[in-house]
Backbone as JSON Lines, residues from 0, in Angstrom:
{"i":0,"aa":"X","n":[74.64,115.44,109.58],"ca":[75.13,115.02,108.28],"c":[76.65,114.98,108.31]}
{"i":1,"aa":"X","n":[77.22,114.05,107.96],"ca":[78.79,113.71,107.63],"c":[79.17,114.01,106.31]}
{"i":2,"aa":"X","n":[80.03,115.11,106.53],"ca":[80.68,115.67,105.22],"c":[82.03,115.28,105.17]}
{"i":3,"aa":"X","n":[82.42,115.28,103.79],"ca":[83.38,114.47,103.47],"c":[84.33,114.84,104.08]}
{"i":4,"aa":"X","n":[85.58,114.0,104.47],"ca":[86.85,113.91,105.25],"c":[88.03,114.2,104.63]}
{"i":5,"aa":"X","n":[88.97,114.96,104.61],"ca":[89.84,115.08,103.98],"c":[90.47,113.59,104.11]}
{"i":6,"aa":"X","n":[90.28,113.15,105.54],"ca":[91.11,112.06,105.67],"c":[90.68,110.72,105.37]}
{"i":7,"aa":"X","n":[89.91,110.93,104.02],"ca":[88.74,109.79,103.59],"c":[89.89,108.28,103.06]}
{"i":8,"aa":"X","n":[91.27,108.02,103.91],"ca":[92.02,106.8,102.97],"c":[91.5,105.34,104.55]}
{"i":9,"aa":"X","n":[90.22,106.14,104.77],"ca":[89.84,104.86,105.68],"c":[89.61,104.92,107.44]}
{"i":10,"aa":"X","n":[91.27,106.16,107.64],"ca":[91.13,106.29,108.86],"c":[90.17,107.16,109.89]}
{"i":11,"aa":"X","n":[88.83,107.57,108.95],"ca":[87.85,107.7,109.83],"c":[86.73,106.85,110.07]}
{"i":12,"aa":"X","n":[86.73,105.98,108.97],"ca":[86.15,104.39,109.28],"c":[86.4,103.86,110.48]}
{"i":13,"aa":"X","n":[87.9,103.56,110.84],"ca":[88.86,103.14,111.44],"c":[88.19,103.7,112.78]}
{"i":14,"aa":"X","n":[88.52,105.2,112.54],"ca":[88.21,105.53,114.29],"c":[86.32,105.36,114.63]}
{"i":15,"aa":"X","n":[85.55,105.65,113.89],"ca":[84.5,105.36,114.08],"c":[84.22,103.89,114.41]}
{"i":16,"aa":"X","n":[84.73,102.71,114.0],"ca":[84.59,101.46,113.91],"c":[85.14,101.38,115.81]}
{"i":17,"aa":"X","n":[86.08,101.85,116.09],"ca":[86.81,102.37,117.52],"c":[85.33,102.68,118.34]}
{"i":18,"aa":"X","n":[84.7,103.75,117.99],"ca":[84.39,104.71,119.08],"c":[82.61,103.61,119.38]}
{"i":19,"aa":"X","n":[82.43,103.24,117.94],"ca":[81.02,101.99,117.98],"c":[81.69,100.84,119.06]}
{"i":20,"aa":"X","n":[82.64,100.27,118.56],"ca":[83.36,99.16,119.4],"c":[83.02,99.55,121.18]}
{"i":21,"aa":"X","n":[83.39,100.92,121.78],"ca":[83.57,101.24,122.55],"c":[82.11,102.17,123.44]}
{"i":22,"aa":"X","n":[80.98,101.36,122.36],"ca":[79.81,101.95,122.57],"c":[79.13,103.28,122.42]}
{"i":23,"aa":"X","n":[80.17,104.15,121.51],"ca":[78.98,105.08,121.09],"c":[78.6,104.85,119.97]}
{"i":24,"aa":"X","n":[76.72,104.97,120.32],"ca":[75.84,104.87,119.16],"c":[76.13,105.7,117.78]}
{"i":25,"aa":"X","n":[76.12,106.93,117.99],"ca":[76.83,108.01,117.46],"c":[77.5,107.44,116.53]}
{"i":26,"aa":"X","n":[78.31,106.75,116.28],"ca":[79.27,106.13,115.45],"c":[78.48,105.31,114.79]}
{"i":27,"aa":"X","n":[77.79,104.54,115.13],"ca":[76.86,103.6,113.93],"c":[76.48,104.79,113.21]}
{"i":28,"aa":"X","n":[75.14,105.65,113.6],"ca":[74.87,106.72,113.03],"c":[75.72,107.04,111.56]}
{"i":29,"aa":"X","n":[77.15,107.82,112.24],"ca":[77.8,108.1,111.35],"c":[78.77,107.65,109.75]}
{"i":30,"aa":"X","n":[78.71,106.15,110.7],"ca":[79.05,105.09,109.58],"c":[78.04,105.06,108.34]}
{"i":31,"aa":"X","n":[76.81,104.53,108.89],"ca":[75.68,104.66,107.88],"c":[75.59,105.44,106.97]}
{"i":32,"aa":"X","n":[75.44,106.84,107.68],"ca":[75.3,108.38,106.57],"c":[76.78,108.15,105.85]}
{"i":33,"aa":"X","n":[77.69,108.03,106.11],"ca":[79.24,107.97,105.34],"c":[78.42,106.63,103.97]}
{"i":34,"aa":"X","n":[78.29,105.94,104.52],"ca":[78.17,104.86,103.44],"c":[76.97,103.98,102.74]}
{"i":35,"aa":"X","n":[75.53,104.77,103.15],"ca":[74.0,104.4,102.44],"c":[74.19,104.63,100.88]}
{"i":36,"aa":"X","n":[74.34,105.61,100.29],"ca":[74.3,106.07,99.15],"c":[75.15,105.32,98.66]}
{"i":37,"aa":"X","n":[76.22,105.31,98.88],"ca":[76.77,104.29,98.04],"c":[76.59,102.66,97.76]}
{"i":38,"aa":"X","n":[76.25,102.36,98.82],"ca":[75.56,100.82,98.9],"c":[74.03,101.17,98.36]}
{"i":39,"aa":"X","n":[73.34,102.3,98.53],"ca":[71.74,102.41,97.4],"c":[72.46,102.23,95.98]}
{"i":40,"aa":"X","n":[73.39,102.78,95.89],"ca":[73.99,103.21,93.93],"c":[74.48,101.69,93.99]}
{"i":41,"aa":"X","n":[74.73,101.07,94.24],"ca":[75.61,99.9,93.95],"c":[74.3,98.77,93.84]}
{"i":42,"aa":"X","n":[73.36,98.82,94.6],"ca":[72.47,97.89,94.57],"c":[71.37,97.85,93.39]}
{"i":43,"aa":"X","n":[71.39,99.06,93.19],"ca":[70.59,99.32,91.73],"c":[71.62,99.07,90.67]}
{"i":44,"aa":"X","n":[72.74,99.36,90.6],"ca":[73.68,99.11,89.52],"c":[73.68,97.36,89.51]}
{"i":45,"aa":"X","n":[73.23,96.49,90.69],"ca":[73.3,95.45,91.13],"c":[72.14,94.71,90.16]}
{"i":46,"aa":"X","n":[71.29,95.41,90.08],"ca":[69.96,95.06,89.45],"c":[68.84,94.86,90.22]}
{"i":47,"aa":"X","n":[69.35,95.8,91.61],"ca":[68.14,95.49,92.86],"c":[66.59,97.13,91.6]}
{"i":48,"aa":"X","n":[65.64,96.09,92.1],"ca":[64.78,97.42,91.47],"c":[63.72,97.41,92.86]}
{"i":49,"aa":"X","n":[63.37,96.64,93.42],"ca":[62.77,97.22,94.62],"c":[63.16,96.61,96.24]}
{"i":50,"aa":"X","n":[62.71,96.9,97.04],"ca":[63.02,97.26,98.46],"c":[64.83,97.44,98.34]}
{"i":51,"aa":"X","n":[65.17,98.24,97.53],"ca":[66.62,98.6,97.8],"c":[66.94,99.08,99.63]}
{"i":52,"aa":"X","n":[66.13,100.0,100.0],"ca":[66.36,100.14,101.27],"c":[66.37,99.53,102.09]}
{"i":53,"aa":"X","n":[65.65,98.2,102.24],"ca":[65.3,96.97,102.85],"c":[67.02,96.24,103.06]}
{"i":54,"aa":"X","n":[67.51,96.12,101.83],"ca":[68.42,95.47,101.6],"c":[69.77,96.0,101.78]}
{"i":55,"aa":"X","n":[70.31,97.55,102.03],"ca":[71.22,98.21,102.63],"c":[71.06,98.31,104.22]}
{"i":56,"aa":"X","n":[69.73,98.44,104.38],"ca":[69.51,98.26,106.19],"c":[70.12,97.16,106.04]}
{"i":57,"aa":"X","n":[69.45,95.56,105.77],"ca":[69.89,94.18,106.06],"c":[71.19,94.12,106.07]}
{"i":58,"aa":"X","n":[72.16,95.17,105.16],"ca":[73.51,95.12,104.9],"c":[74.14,95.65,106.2]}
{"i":59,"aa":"X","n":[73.83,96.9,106.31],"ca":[74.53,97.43,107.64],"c":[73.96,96.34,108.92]}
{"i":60,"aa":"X","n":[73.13,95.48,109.01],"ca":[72.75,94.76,110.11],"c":[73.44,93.83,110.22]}
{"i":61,"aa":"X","n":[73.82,92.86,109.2],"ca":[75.02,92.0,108.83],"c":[76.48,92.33,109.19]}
{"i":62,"aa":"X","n":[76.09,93.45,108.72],"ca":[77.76,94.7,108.89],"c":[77.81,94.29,110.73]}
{"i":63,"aa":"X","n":[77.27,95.51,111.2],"ca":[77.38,95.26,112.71],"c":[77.57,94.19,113.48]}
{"i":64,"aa":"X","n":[76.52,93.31,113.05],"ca":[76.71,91.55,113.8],"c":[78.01,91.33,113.5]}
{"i":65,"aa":"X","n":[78.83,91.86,112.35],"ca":[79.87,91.33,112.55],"c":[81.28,92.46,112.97]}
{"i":66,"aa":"X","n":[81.01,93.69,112.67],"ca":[81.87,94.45,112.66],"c":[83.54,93.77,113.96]}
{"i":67,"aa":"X","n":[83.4,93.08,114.67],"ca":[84.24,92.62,115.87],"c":[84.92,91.93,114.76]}
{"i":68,"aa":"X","n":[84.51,91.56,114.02],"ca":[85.53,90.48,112.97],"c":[86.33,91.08,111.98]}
{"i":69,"aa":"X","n":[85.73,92.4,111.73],"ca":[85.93,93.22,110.68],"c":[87.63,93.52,110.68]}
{"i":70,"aa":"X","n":[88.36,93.29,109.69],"ca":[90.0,93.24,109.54],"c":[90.22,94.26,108.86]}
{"i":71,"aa":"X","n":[91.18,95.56,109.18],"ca":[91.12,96.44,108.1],"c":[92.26,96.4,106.98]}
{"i":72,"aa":"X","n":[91.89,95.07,106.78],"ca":[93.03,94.57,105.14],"c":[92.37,95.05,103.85]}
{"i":73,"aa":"X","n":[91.12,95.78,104.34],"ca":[90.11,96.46,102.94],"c":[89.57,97.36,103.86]}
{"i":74,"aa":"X","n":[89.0,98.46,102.81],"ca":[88.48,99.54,103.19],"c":[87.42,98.81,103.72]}
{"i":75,"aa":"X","n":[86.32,99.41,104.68],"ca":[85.08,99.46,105.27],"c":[84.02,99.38,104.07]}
{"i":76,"aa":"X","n":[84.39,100.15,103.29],"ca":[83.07,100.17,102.2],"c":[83.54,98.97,101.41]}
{"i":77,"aa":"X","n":[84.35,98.69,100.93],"ca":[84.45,97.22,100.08],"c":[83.95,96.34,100.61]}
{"i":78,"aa":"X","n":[84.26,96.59,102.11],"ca":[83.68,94.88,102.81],"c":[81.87,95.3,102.96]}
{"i":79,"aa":"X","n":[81.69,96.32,103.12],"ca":[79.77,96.92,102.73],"c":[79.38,95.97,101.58]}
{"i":80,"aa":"X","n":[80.05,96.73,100.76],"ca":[79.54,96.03,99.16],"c":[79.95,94.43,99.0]}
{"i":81,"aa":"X","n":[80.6,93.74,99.47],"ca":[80.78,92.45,99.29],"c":[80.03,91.62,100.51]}
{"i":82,"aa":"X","n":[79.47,92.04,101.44],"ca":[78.36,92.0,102.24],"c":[76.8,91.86,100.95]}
{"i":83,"aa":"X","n":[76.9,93.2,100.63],"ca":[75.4,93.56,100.07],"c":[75.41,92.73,98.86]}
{"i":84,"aa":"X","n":[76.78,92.36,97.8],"ca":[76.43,91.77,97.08],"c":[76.26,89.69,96.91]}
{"i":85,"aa":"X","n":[77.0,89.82,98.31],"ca":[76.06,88.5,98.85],"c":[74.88,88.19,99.07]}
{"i":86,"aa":"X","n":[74.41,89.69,99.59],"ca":[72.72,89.04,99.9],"c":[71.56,89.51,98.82]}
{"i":87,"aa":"X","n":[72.55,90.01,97.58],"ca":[71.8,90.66,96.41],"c":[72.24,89.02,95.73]}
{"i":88,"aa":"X","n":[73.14,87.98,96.19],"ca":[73.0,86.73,95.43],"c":[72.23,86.0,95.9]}
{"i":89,"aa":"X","n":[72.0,85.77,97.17],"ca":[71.2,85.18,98.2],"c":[69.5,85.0,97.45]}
{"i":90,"aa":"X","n":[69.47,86.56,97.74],"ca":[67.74,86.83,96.99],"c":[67.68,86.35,95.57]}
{"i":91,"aa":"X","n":[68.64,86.29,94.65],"ca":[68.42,86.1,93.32],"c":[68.22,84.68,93.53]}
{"i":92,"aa":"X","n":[68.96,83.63,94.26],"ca":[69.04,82.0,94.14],"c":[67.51,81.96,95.43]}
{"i":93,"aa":"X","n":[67.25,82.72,96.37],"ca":[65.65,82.33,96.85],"c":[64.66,82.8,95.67]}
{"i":94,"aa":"X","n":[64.65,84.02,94.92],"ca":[63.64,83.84,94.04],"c":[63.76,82.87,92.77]}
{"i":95,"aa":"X","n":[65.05,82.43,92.44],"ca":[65.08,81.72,91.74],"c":[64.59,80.07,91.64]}
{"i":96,"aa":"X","n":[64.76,79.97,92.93],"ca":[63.72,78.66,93.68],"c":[62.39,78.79,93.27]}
{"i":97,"aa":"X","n":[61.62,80.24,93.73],"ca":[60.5,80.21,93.68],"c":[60.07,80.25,92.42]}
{"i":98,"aa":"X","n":[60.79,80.29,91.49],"ca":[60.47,80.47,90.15],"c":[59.82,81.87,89.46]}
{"i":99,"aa":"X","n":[60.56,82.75,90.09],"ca":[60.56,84.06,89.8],"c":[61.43,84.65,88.99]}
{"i":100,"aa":"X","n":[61.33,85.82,88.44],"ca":[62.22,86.42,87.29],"c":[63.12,86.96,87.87]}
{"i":101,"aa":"X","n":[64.28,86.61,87.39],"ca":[65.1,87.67,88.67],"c":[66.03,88.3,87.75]}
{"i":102,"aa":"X","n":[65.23,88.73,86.53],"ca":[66.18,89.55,85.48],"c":[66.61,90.94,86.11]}
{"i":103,"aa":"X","n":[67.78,91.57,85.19],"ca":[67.71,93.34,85.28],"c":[66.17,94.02,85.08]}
{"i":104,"aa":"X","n":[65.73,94.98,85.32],"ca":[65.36,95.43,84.76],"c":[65.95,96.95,84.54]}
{"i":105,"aa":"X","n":[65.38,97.62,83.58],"ca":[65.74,99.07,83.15],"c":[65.52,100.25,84.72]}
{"i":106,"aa":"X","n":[66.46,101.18,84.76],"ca":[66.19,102.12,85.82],"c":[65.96,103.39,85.49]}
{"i":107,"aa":"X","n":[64.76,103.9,85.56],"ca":[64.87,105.24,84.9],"c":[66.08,106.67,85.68]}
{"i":108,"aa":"X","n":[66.5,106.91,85.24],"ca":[67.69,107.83,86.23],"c":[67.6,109.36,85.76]}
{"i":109,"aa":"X","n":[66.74,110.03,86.68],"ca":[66.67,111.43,86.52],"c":[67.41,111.96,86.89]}
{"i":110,"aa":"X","n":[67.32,113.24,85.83],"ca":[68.72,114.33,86.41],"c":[68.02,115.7,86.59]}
{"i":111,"aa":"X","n":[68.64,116.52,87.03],"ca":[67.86,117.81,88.0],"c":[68.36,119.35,86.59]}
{"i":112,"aa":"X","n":[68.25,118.77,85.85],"ca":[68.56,120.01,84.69],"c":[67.17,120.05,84.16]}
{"i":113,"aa":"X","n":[67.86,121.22,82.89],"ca":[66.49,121.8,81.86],"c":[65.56,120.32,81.24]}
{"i":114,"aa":"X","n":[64.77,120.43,80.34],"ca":[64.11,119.52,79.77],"c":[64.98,118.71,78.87]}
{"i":115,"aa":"X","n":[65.73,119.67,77.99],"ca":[66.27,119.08,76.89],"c":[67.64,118.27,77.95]}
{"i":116,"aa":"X","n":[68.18,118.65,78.38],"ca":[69.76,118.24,79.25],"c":[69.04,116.81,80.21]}
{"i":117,"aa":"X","n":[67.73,116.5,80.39],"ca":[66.78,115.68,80.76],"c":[66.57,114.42,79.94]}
{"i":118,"aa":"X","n":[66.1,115.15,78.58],"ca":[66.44,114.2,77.45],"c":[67.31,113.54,77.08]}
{"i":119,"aa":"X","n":[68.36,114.26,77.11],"ca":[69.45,113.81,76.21],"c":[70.24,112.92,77.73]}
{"i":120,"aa":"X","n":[69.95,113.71,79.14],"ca":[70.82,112.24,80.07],"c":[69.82,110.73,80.07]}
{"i":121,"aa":"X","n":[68.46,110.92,80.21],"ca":[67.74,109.77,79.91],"c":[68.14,108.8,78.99]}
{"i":122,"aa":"X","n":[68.13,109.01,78.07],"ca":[68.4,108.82,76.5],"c":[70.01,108.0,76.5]}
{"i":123,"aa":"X","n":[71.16,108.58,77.04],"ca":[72.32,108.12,77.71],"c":[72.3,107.39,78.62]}
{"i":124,"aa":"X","n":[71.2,107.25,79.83],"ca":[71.36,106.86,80.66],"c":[71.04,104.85,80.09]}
{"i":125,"aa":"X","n":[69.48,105.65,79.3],"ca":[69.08,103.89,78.56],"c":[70.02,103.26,77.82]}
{"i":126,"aa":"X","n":[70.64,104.1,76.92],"ca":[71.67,103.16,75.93],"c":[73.01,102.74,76.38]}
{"i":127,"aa":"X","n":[73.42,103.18,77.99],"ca":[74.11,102.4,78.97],"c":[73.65,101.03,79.66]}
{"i":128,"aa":"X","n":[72.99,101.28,80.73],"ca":[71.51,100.3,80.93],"c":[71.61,99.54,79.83]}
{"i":129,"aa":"X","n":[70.93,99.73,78.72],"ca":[71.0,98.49,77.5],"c":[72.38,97.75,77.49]}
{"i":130,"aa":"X","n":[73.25,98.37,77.3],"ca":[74.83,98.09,77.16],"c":[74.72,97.06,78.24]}
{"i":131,"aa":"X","n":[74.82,97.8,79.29],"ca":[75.67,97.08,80.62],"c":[74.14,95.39,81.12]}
{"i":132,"aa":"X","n":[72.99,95.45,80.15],"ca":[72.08,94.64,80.56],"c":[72.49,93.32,79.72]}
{"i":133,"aa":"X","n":[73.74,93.56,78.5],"ca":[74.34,92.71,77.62],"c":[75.34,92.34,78.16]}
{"i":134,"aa":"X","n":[75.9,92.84,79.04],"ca":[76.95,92.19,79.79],"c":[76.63,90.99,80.46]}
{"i":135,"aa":"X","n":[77.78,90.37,81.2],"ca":[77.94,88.89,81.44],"c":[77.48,89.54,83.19]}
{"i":136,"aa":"X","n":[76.65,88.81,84.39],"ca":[77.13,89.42,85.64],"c":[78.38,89.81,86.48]}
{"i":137,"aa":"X","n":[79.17,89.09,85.76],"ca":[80.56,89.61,86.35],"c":[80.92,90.57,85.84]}
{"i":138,"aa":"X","n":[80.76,90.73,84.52],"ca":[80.84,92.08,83.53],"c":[80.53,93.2,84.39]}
{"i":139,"aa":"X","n":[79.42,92.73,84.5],"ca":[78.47,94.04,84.73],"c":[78.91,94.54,86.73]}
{"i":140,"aa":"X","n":[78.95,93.54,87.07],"ca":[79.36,93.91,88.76],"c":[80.93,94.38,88.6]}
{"i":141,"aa":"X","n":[81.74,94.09,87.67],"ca":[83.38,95.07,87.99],"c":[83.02,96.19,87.18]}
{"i":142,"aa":"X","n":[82.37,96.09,86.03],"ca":[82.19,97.26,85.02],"c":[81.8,98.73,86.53]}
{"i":143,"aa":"X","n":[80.46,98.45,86.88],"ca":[80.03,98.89,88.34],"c":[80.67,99.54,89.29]}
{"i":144,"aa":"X","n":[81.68,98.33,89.71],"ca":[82.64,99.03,90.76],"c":[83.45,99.81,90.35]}
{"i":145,"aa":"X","n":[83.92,99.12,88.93],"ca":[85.25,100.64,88.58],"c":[84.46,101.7,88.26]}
{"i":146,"aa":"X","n":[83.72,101.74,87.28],"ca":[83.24,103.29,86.42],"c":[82.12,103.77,87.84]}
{"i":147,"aa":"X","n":[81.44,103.26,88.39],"ca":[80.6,104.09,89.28],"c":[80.73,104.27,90.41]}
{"i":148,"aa":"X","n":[81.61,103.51,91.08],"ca":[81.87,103.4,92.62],"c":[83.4,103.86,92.67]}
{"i":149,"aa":"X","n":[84.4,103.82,91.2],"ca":[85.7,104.26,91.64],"c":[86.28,102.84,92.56]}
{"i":150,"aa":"X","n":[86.4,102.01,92.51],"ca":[87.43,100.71,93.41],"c":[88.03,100.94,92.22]}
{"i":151,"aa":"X","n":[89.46,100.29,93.41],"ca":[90.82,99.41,92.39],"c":[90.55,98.17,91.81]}
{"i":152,"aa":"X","n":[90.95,97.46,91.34],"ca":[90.58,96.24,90.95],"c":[91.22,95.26,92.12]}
{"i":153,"aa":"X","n":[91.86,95.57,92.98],"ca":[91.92,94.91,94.38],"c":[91.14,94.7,95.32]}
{"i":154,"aa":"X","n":[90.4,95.81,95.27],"ca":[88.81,96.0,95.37],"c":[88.03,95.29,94.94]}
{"i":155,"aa":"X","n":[88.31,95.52,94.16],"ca":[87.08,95.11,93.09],"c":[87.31,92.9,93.04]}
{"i":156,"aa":"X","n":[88.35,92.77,93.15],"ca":[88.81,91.35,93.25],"c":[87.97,90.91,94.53]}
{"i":157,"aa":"X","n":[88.18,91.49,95.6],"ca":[87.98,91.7,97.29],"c":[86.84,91.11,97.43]}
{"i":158,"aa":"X","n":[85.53,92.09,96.53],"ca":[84.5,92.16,96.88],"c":[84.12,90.96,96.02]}
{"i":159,"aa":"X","n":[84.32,90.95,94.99],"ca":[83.75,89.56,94.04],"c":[84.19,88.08,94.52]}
{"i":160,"aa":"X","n":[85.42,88.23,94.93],"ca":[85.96,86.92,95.36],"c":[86.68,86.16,94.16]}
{"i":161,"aa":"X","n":[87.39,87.03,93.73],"ca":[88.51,86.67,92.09],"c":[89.42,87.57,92.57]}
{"i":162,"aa":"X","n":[90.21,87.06,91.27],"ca":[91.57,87.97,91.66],"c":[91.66,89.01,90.66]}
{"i":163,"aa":"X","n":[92.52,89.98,90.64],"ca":[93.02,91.23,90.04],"c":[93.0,90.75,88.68]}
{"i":164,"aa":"X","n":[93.9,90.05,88.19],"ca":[93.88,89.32,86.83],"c":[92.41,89.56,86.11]}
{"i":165,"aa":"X","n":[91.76,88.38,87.15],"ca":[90.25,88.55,86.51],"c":[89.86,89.67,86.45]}
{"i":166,"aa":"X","n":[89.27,90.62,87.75],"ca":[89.09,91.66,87.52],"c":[89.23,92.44,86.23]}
{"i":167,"aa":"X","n":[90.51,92.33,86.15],"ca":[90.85,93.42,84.86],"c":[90.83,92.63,83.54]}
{"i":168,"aa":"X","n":[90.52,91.2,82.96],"ca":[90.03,91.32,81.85],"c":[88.24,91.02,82.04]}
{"i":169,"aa":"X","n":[87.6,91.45,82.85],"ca":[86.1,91.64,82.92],"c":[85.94,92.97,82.84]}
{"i":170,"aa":"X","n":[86.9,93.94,83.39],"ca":[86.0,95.04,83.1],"c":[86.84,95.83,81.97]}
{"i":171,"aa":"X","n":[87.64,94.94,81.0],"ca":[88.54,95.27,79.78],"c":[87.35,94.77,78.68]}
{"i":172,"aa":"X","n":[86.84,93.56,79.19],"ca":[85.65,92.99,78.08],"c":[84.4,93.44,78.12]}
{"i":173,"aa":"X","n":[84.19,94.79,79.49],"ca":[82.63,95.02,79.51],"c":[83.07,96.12,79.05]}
{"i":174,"aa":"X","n":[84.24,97.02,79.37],"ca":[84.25,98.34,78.39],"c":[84.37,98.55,76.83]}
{"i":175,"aa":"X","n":[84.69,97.08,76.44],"ca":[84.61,96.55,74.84],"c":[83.38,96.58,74.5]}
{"i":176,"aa":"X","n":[82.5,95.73,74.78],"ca":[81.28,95.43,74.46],"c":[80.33,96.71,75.02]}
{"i":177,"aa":"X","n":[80.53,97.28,75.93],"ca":[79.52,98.73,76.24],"c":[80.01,99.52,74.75]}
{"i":178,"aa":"X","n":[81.26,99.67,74.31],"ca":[81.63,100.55,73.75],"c":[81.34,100.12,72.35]}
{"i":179,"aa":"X","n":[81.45,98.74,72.15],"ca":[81.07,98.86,70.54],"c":[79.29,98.52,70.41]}
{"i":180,"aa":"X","n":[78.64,98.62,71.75],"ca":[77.03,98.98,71.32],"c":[76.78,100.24,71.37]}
{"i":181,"aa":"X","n":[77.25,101.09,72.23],"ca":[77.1,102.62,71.9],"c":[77.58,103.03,70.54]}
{"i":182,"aa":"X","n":[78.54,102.19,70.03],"ca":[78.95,102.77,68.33],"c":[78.14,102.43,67.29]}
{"i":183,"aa":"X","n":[77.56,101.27,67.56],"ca":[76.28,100.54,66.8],"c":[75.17,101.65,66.9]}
């Protein structure tokens, strides 16, 4: 298990991306565990509701085929997530062919407390979910990266393929609209 790095501003990406380059397996390994969970949280925040795992493997497989190309003008994990949320567009425009639903749906999100502290995050968790299911998709994919994943909006530009500008009045208009349905 890979525990967190003090020196988490990339440069153990960096050397791992090195030591894979240079053939140890070991380093894929470690890349992965550094960065599954966050590409699982992002793909459900994505509106993936099933084979999420399917689709972070496919990500890191994409990842690798290309890692030789990989430029470190962005963190490692931005270019993950702008990977995964290509092929989370990919699947939406093939099922959309097939004439399939390719709405959100609701995620139930358990938390490891008492019953009532159970309730009341459920309960929060839906009238977010509702919120963020009123959002626009761009809304909802920067809303995402800033409040749950923590990116800059350089980042967050990076991965969407817009610029900072945009960025920041999408997730200025999804924290409007989350905020005046939670007041409703």
């Amino acid at each position: 298990m890979i525990h967190a790095d003090p020196r988490d501003d990339g440069s153990v990406d960096g050397e791992l991306i090195e030591r894979w380059k240079a053939g140890d397996e070991r380093a894929a390994t470690a890349i992965v565990e550094r960065h599954v969970d966050a590409l699982s949280r992002f793909a459900v925040r994505l509106g993936v509701t099933e084979d999420v795992d399917e689709l972070v493997q496919e990500t890191f497989i994409r990842a690798f085929g290309a890692l030789e190309s990989f430029r470190s003008d962005s963190s490692l994990r931005t270019w993950l997530f702008t990977i995964e949320r290509r092929l989370v567009i990919d699947r939406r425009r093939a099922q959309a062919r097939r004439g399939q639903d390719v709405g959100v749906e609701d995620v139930h999100l358990a938390t490891e407390y008492d019953a009532l502290d159970t309730l009341v995050a459920d309960e929060a968790s839906r009238r977010i979910l509702e919120a963020m299911a009123r959002l626009t998709r761009m809304q909802r994919e920067v809303f995402t990266l800033r409040v749950q994943e923590g990116r800059s909006y350089r980042e967050i530009a990076e991965i969407l393929d817009t610029t900072e500008g945009s960025a920041r009045v999408h997730y200025h208009n999804a924290i409007r609209a989350v905020k005046e349905f939670l007041d409703d």
